[in-house]
C-alpha positions in Angstrom: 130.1 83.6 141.6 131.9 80.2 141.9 135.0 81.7 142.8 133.4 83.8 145.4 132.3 80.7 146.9 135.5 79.5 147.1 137.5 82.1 148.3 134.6 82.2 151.3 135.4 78.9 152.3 138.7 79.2 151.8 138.6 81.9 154.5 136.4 79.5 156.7 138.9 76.7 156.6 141.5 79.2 157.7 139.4 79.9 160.9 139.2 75.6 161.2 135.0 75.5 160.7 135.1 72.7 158.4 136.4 69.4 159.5 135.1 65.8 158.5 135.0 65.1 162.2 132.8 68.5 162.6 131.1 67.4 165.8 127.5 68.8 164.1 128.1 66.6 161.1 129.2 63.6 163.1 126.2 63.7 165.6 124.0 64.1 163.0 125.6 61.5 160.8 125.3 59.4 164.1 121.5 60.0 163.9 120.9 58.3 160.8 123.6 55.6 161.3 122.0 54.2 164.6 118.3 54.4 163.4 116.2 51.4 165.0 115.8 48.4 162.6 112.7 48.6 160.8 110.2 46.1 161.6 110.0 42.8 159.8 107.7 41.7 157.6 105.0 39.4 159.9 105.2 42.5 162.3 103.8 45.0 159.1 100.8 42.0 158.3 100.2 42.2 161.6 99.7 45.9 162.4 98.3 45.9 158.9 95.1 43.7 160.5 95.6 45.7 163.5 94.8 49.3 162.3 92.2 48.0 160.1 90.3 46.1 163.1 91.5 48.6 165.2 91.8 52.2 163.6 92.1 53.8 166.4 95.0 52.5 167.8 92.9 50.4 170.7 94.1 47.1 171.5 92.3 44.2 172.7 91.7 43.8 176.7 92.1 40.8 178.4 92.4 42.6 181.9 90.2 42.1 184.5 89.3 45.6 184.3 85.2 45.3 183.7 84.6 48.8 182.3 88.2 48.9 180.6 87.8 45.7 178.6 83.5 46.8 177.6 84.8 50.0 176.2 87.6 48.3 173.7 84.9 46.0 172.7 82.3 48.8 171.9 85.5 50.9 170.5 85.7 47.0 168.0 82.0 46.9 167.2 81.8 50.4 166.4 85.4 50.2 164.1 83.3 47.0 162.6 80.1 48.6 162.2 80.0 52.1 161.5 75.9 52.2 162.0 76.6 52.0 165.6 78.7 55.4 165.8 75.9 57.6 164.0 73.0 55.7 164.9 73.0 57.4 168.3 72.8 60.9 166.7 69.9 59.5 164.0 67.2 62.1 164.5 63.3 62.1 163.0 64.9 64.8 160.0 67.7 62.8 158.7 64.9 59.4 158.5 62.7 61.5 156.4 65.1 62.4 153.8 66.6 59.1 154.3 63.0 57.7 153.3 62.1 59.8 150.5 65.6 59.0 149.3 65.2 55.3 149.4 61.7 54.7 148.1 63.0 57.0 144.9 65.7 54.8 145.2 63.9 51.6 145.0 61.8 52.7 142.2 64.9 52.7 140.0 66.6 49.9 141.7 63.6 47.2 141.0 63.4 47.3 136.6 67.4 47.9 137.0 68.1 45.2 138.9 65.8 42.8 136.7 67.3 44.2 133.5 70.7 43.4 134.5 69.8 40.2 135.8 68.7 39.6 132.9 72.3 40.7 131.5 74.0 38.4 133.8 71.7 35.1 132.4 69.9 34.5 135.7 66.3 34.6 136.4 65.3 38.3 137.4 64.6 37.6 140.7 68.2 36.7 141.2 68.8 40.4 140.4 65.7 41.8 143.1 67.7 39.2 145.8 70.8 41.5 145.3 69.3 44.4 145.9 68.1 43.0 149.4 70.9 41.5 151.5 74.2 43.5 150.0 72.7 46.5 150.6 71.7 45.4 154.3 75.1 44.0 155.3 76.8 47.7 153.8 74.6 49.8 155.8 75.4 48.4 158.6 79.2 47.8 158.0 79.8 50.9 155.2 81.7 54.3 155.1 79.5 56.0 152.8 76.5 57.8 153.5 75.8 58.1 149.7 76.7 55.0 147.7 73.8 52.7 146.8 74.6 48.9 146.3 73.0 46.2 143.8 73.7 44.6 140.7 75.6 46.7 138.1 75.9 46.4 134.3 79.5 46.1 134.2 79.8 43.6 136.9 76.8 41.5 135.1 78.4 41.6 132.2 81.9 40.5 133.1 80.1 37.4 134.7 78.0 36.4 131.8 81.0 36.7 129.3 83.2 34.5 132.1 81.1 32.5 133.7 79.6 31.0 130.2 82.5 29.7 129.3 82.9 27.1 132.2 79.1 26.3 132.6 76.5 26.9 129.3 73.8 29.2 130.7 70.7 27.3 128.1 71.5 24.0 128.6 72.5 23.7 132.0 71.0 26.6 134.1 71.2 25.2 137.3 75.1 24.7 137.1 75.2 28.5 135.6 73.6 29.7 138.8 75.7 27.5 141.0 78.9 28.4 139.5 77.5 32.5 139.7 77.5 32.0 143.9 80.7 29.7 143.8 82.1 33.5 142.1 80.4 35.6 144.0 81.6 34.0 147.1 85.1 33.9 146.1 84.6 37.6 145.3 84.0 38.4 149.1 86.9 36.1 150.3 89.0 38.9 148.0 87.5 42.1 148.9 87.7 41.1 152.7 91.7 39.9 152.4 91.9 43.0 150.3 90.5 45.1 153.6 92.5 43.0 156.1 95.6 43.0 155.1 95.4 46.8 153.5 96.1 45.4 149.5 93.8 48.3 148.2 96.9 48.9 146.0 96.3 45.7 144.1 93.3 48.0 142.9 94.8 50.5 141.9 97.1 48.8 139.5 94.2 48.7 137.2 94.8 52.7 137.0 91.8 55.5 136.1 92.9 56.0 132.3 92.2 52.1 132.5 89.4 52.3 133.7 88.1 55.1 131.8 88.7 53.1 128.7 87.2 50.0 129.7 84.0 51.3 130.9 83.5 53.0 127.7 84.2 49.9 125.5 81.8 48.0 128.2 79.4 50.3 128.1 79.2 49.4 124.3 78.9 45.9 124.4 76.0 46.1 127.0 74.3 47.9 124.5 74.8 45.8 121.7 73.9 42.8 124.5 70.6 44.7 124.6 69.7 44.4 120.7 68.7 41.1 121.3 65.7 42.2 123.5 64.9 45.0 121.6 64.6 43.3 118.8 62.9 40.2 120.1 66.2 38.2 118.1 65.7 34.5 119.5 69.1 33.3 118.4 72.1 35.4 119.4 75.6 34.9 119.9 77.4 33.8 123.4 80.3 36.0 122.1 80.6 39.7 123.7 82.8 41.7 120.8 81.3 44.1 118.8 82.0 42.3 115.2 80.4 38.9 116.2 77.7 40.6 118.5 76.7 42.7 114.8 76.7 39.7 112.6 74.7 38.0 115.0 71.8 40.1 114.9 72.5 40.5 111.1 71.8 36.7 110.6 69.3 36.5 112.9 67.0 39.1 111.3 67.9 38.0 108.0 67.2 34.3 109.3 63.8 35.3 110.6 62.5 37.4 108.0 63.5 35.4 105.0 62.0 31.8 107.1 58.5 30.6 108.3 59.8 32.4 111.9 58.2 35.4 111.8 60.2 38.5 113.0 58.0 40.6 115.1 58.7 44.7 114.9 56.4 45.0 117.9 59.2 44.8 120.3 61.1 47.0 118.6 58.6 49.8 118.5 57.6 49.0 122.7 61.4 49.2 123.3 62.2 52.3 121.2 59.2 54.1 122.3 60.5 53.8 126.0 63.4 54.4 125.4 63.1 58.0 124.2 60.8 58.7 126.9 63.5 57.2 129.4 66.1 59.4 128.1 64.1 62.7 127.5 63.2 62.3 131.2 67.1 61.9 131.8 67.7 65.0 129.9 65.5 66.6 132.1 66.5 65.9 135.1 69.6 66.9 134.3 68.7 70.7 133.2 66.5 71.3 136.1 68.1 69.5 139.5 64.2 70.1 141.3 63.2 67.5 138.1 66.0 65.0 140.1 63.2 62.3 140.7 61.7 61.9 137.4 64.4 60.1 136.0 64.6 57.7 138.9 61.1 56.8 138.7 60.9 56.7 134.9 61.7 52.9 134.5 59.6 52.0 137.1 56.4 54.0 135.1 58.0 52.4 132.1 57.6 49.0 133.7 53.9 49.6 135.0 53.2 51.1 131.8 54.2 48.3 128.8 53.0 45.8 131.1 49.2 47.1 131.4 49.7 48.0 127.8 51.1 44.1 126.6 48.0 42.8 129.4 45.6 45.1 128.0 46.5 44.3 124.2 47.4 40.7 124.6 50.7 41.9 122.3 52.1 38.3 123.8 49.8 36.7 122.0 51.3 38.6 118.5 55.1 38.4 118.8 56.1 40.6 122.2 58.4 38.6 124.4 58.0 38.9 128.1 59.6 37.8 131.2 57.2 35.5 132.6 57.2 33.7 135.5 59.1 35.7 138.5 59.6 34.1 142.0 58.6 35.6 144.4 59.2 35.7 148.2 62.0 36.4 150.3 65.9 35.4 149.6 66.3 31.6 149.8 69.5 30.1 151.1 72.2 29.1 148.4 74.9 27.7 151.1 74.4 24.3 150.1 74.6 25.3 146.4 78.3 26.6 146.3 80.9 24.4 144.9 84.1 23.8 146.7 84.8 20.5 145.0 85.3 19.6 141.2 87.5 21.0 138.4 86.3 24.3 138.1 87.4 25.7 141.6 89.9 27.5 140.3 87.9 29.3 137.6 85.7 30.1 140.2 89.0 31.7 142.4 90.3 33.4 139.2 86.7 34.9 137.6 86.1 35.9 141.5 89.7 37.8 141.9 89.0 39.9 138.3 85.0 40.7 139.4 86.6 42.0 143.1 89.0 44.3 141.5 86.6 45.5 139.2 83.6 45.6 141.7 86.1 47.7 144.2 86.8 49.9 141.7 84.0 51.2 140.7 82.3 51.3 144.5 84.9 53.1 145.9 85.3 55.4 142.8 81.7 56.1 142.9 82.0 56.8 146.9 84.9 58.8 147.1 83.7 61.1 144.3 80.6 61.8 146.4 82.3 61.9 149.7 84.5 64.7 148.5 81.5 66.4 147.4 80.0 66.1 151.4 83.3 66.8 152.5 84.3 63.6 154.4 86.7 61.0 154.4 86.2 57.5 152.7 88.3 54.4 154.3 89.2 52.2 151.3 89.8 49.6 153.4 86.8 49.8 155.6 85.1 49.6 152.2 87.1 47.0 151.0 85.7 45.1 154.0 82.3 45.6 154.2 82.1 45.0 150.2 83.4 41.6 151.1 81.5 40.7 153.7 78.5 41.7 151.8 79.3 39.6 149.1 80.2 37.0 151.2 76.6 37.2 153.0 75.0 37.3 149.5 76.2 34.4 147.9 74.9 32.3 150.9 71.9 33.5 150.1 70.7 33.4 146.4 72.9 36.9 145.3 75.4 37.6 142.8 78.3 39.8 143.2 76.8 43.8 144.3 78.7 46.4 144.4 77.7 50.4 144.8 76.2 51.6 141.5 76.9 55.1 140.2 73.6 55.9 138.4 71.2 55.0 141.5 73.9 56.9 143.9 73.3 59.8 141.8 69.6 59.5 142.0 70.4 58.7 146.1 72.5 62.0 146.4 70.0 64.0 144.1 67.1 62.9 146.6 68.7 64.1 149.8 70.5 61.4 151.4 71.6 61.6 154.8 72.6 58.1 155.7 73.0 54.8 154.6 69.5 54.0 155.9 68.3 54.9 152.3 69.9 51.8 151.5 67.7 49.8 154.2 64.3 51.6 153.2 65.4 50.5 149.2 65.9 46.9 150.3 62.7 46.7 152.7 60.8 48.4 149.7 62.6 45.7 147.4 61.2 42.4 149.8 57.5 44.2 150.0 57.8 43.9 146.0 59.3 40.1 146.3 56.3 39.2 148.6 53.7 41.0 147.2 54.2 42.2 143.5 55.8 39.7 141.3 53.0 38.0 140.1 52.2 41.6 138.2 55.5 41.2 136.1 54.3 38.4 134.4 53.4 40.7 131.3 56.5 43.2 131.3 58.0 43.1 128.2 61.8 42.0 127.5 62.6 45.3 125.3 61.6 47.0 128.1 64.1 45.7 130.4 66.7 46.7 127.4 65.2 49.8 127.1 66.4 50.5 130.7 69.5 49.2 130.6 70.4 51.3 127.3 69.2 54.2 129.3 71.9 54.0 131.9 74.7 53.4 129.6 75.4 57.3 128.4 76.5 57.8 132.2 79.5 54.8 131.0 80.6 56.6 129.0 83.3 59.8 129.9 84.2 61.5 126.4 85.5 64.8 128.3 87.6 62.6 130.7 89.3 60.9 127.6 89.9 64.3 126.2 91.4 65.4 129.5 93.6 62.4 129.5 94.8 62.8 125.9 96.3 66.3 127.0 97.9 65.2 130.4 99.4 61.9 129.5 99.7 60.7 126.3 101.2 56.9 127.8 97.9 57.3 129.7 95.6 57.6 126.8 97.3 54.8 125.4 95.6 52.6 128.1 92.7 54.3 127.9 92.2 53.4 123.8 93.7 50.0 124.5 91.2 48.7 127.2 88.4 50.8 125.0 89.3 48.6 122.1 90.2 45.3 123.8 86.8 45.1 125.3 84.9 46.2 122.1 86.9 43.7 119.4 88.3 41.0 121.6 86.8 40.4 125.1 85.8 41.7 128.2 89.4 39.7 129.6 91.4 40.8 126.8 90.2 44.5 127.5 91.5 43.9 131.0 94.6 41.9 130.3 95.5 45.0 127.5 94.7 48.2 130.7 96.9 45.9 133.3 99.5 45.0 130.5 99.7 49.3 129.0 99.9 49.7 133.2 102.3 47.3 134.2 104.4 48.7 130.9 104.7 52.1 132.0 105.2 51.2 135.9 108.5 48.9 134.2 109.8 51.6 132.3 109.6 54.4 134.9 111.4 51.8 136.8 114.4 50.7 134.9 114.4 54.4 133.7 114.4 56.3 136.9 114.8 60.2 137.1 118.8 61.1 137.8 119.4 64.6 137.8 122.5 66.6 138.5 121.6 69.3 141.2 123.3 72.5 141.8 122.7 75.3 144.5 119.8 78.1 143.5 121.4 81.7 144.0 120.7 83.2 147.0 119.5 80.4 148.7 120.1 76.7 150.1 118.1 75.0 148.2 119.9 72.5 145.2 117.6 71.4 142.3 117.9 70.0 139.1 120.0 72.5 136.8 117.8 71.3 133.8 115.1 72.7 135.6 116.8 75.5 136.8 119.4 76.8 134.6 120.6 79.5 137.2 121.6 76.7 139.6 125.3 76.5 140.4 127.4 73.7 140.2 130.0 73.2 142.6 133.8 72.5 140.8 135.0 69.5 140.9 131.8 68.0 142.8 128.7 66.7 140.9 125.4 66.4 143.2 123.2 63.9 141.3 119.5 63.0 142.9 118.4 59.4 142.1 114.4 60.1 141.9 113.4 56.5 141.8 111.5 54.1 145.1 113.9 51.4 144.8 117.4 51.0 143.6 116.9 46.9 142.4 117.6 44.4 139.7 115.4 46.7 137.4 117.3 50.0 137.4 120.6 49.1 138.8 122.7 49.1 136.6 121.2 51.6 134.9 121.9 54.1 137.4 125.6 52.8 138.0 126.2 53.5 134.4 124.9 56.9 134.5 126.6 58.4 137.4 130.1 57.0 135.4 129.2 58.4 132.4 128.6 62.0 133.6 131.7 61.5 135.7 133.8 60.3 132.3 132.1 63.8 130.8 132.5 66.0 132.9 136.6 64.4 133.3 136.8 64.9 129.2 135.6 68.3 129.2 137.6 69.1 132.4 140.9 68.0 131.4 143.5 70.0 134.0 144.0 68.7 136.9 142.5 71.3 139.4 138.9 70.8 137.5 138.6 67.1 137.8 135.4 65.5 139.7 137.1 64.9 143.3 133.3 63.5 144.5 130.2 62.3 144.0 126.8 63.0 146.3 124.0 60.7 145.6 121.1 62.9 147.8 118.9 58.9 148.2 116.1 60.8 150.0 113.6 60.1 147.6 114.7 56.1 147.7 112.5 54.1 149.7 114.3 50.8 149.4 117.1 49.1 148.1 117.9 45.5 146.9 121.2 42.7 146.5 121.3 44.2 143.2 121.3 47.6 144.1 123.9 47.3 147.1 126.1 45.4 144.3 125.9 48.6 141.4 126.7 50.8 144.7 129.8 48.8 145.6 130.8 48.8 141.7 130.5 52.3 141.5 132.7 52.9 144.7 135.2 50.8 143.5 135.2 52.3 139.9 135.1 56.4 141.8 137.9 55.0 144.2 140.1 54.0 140.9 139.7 57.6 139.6 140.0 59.2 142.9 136.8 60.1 143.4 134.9 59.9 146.7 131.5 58.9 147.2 129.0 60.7 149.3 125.8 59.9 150.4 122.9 62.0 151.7 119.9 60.9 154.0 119.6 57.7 153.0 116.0 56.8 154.3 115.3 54.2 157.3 114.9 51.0 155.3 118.0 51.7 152.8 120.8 52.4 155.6 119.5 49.4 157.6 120.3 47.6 154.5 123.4 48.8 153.9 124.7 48.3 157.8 123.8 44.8 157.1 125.8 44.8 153.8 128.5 46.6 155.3 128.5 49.1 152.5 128.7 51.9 155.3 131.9 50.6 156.4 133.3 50.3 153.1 132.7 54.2 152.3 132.9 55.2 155.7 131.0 56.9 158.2 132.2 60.1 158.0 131.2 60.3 154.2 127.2 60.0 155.1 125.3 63.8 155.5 122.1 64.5 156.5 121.8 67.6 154.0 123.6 68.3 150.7 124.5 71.5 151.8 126.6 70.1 154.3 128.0 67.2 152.2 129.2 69.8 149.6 130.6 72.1 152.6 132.5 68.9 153.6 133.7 67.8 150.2 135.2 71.0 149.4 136.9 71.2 153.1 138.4 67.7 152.2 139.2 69.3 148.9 141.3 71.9 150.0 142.7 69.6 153.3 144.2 67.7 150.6 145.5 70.3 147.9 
């Protein structure tokens, strides 16, 4: 086949079709080589801001044009505020559903949002004020038709494990709550940059396996949180691991049984009791879809329920803890309660960046899985925005950081969503039950609450998705098991610092080991792949076509590659030894390189001069925009020369063997 090959372009160069000055190759080399410089770096922020203010390409209008300049600021409003788009179209249909959906909503959103309150050590109002103001500020500002926002368990439990390590929840609880806005506010300055200047891949550094794996392990610890209300365990550890959350309870039953403090099993029996009926009703909402709202409204029945029965029995007055006094009325301002001053600003900055990645995470996880389902498009950005401004709005006034919550955007979906107005009716319903219905609380018991938040765990918790992960990528898995196991024996931070760290590892080594593969031309066609891959690709004598599949050629993988490309040159040299079936040139096909560094202009220049010493040219195919602005300015292009740059590898091996034969 090879020498068929040859003998055709032997025949060609007779009739003079290959040249290096080929006017076809040099017009398109031309093409590549006068490319417009890319634009800098202040000019990308900016058009960053730009399409995320402006998404539709409009631009602000300072003509005197009256009608011109109104419609790009309703085209602003409406990029700002999605509710203004749809709300024109909002018919009496869609606000039915969108009622039913948020009342059903509500009735799982009010003994959540006090449980995990009570998870994040505030007062359980605190957790009734997030369910009121976030989800306002996202239905107005929101992508999602679906997601519903509040307090989550995760979220509530990072901050308790952080946040109680600068400020001590018992003894100083109005510092706790102080330093909780402080974080949520810097949690919303995040989320907004995040939007602005399109970082949403900041996010995704902390990668699904990750995530997977950390949920799981937090899921866990919640749990274990929840033993001491189940219980009724007055003494408990501030520590979050499994192994000190365990011996905890161990000495505090044993300390309570065996001393004049009477352990009550009361609780224990309330909590378990409700807890099976919480997750039967789960069990059956699951088998039969039409069942959909009698898990949502299960802990609310729960709630009602123990606390006529606790009222009725007086079970306070033998043992059963309950929450007490719960303030009532609407949201009060916490603006003059954030602190910008002191030494623990920058706790506050650094507990705020790790609660916006994780809070972004799991919102627009949550919101994209159920967008796909509706078959629309999500804007992580837009998200990214409106999740900070809401945050932003909620620390001013008495909320902790909110994000969108996957159990009650189940329950939201299941009960016919249309809009994000569910999320309005939910946090009207919630300031009805702030104004009017706190005093009935009074009575609810505490195992309740943990009965609750036990019942939403199981949804944590992906087994299936581990599985699936062990079979697709077993470097995956191993950041999967590592967050897992960093959250449950270490910490919540050392569970994240493990899923970033198994991340950032595998990131580095596909880096510094990029894919370079040796490509030859599949029979009967123009296409060259990797002959690894394809074993019936043929190579061309005396040529060797190598593909550098790596983003950047930097510091990282430099040399590396250099080395390579000599090495396989040396090879193919030794096993080549006459003189006609030495390597006479090298293609590097750089169309899947994105950039290029000093370092990587350097190894090119190395490996020209080392290929020049042999005799061997070097080649290069469509090197993208950024990389041959790079090397105009490095003057690499000169070095190799023009006419040695191809827009195809086809035509570079065409013009390699031409220059072959020019010179035999």
């Amino acid at each position: 086949m090879g020498s068929v090959h040859h003998t055709e372009v032997s025949s060609m160069r007779e009739q003079g079709v290959f040249s290096l000055e080929d006017n076809g190759h040099s017009e398109r080399s031309q093409w590549m080589l006068d490319s417009p410089n890319p634009p800098p770096l202040w000019m990308k922020l900016f058009s960053s801001v730009k399409d995320t203010i402006f998404p539709h390409g409009n631009k602000f209008c300072f003509s005197s044009k009256k009608k011109t300049c109104q419609g790009h600021v309703v085209s602003f409003l409406q990029s700002l505020f999605p509710i203004l788009s749809w709300l024109r179209n909002y018919k009496a249909s869609k606000f039915k559903d969108d009622l039913l959906a948020g009342l059903t909503l509500a009735s799982l959103s009010i003994p959540q949002s006090i449980g995990y309150a009570n998870l994040a050590k505030l007062d359980p109002e605190y957790g009734l004020y997030t369910s009121v103001v976030p989800p306002l500020i996202y239905a107005m500002m929101g992508s999602s038709r679906e997601i519903a926002i509040g307090p989550v368990a995760v979220v509530s439990l990072l901050l308790s494990s952080l946040v109680q390590k600068v400020e001590d929840p018992v003894a100083n609880p109005h510092a706790y709550r102080n330093f909780v806005f402080t974080v949520t506010f810097f949690t919303g300055i995040f989320q907004t940059a995040f939007g602005v200047f399109r970082l949403g891949f900041l996010v995704d550094f902390l990668s699904h396996a990750a995530l997977v794996g950390f949920m799981a392990g937090a899921a866990i610890i919640i749990g274990l949180q929840q033993l001491k209300g189940l219980l009724g365990i007055s003494h408990f550890t501030t520590k979050t691991d499994a192994v000190s959350v365990l011996t905890s309870v161990y000495k505090s039953l044993h300390h309570q049984i065996t001393s004049a403090e009477k352990w009550c099993p009361l609780n224990f029996v309330l909590g378990c009791s409700f807890l099976i009926f919480l997750l039967i009703t789960r069990f059956l909402g699951r088998r039969n879809k039409k069942l959909f709202w009698l898990p949502a409204i299960s802990p609310l029945l729960s709630v009602v329920i123990s606390t006529l029965i606790v009222y009725l029995s007086k079970a306070d007055k033998h043992g059963v803890n309950i929450i007490k006094h719960v303030k009532g009325g609407l949201n009060p301002s916490s603006a003059h309660q954030l602190q910008f001053h002191g030494e623990h600003v920058g706790q506050a900055a650094k507990i705020g960046l790790i609660c916006a990645i994780i809070a972004l995470t799991e919102a627009i996880a949550v919101g994209r899985s159920f967008a796909s389902i509706k078959g629309y498009h999500l804007d992580g950005n837009k998200e990214m925005l409106s999740m900070g401004f809401m945050n932003i709005a909620g620390s001013l006034s008495s909320c902790y950081v909110a994000t969108g919550s996957f159990s009650r955007t189940a329950v939201n979906f299941s009960a016919g969503c249309q809009t994000a107005v569910s999320n309005i009716v939910m946090a009207i319903t919630v300031i009805v039950s702030l104004e009017l219905f706190t005093r009935l609380l009074y009575y609810t018991p505490v195992a309740i609450l943990a009965s609750i938040i036990l019942s939403a765990l199981p949804g944590l918790i992906d087994i299936s998705e581990a599985c699936y992960i062990w079979k697709v990528d077993k470097l995956d898995f191993l950041a999967c098991v590592g967050a897992f196991l960093g959250v449950l024996f270490a910490s919540v931070e050392i569970g994240l610092i493990v899923a970033l760290t198994i991340s950032f590892a595998k990131i580095l080594i596909q880096a510094i080991r990029p894919g370079i593969e040796v490509l030859g031309r599949v029979p009967r066609t123009e296409a060259f792949c990797d002959v690894t891959q394809y074993p019936m690709a043929i190579s061309t004598p005396g040529i060797i076509v190598i593909r550098i599949s790596s983003g950047s050629l930097c510091f990282a993988n430099a040399n590396f590659v250099r080395e390579r490309i000599l090495k396989w040159v040396s090879e193919d040299d030794d096993l080549k030894a006459t003189a006609k079936g030495r390597v006479q040139a090298v293609i590097l096909d750089m169309t899947n390189l994105m950039n290029v560094d000093t370092s990587g202009i350097l190894a090119l220049e190395e490996l020209h001069k080392r290929l020049l010493s042999r005799g061997v040219e070097l080649a290069m195919i469509n090197p993208r925009w950024l990389v041959i602005h790079k090397l105009k300015l490095a003057h690499f292009v000169d070095k190799i020369g023009k006419q040695w740059i191809f827009l195809t590898v086809g035509e570079a091996v065409d013009a390699c063997i031409s220059s072959k034969f020019a010179r035999a």
